[in-house]
C-alpha positions in Angstrom: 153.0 -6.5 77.5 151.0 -5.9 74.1 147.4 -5.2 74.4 145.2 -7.0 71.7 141.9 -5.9 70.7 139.2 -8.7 69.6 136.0 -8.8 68.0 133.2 -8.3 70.8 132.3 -11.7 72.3 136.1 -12.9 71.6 137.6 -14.1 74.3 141.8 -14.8 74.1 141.2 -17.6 76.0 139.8 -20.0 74.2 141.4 -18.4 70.6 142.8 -20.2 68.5 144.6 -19.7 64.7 143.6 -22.8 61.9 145.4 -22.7 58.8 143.3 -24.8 56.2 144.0 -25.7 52.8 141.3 -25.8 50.4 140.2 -27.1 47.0 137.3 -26.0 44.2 137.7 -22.1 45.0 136.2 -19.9 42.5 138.1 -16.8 42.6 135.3 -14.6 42.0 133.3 -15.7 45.3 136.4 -15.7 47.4 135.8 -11.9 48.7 132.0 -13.0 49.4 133.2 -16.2 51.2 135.6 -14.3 53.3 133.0 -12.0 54.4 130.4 -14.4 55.5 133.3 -16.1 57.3 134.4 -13.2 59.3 130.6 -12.8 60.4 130.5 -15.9 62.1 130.2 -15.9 65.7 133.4 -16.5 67.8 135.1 -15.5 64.5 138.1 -12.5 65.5 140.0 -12.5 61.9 139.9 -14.1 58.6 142.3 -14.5 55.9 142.8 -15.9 52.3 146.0 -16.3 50.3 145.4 -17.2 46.6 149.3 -18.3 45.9 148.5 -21.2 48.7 145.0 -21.8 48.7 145.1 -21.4 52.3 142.1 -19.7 54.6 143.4 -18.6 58.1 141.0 -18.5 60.6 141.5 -17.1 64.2 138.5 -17.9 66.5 137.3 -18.3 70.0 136.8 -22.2 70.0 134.1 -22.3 72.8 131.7 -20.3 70.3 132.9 -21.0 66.8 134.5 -24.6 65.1 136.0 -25.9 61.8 132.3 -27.2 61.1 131.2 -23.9 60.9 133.6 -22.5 58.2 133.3 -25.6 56.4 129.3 -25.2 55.9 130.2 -21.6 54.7 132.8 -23.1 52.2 130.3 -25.7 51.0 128.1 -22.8 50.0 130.0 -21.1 47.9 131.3 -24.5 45.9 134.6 -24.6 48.3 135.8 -27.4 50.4 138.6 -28.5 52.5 141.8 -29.9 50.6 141.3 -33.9 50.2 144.7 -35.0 51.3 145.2 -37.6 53.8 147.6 -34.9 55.9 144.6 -32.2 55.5 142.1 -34.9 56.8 144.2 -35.8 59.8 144.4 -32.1 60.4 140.6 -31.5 60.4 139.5 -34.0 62.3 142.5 -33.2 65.0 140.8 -29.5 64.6 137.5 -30.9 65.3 138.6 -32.9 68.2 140.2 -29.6 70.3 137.6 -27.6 69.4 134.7 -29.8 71.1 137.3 -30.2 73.8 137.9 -26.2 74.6 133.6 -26.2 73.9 133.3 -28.6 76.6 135.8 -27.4 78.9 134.2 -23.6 78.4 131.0 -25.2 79.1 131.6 -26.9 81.9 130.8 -26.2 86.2 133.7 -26.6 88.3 132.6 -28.0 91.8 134.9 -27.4 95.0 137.3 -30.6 96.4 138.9 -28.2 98.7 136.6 -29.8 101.7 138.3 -30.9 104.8 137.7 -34.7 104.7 135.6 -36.4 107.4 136.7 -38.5 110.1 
């Protein structure tokens, strides 16, 4: 079995890998917008590819979200692609990610009681 190593505060748990396609990149700030990005907490690795126009992101969900790297991208001048298949995909990306938030978040009680007579 592999070992992996993550950022500090990274659990593999709750990781997960977004591929997102984006539009209005200016090449020069791309390096800057990558940085910031990788300085996000919950944030393990972050890659561009300039032939696609694609940012990978892998982050723990329960600490980081799409919504995050999208208010990094709207500083630079960058936003998410506008096609109705790249919508769909955010907003699925949105939904899991409050999901694993809320699951992270929330106290388990017991139901392992004998039940009364």
């Amino acid at each position: 079995m592999s070992h992996v190593n993550h950022k500090t505060g990274v659990t593999g748990v709750n990781q997960v890998t977004r591929k997102l396609k984006l539009s209005g990149v200016d090449e020069g700030k791309i390096e800057a917008l990558v940085i910031e990005t990788r300085q996000l907490p919950g944030m393990d690795t972050v890659e561009y590819l300039p032939a696609s126009v694609t940012l990978t992101c892998v982050y723990d969900a329960a600490q980081c979200g799409v919504d995050a790297v999208e208010k990094v991208l709207n500083g630079y001048g960058a936003q998410f692609a506008s096609s109705i298949w790249n919508r769909v995909k955010i907003g699925y990306f949105r939904f899991i990610d409050q999901n694993i938030k809320d699951n992270a978040a929330h106290q388990p009680h017991c139901c392992n009681k004998v039940p009364r007579k």
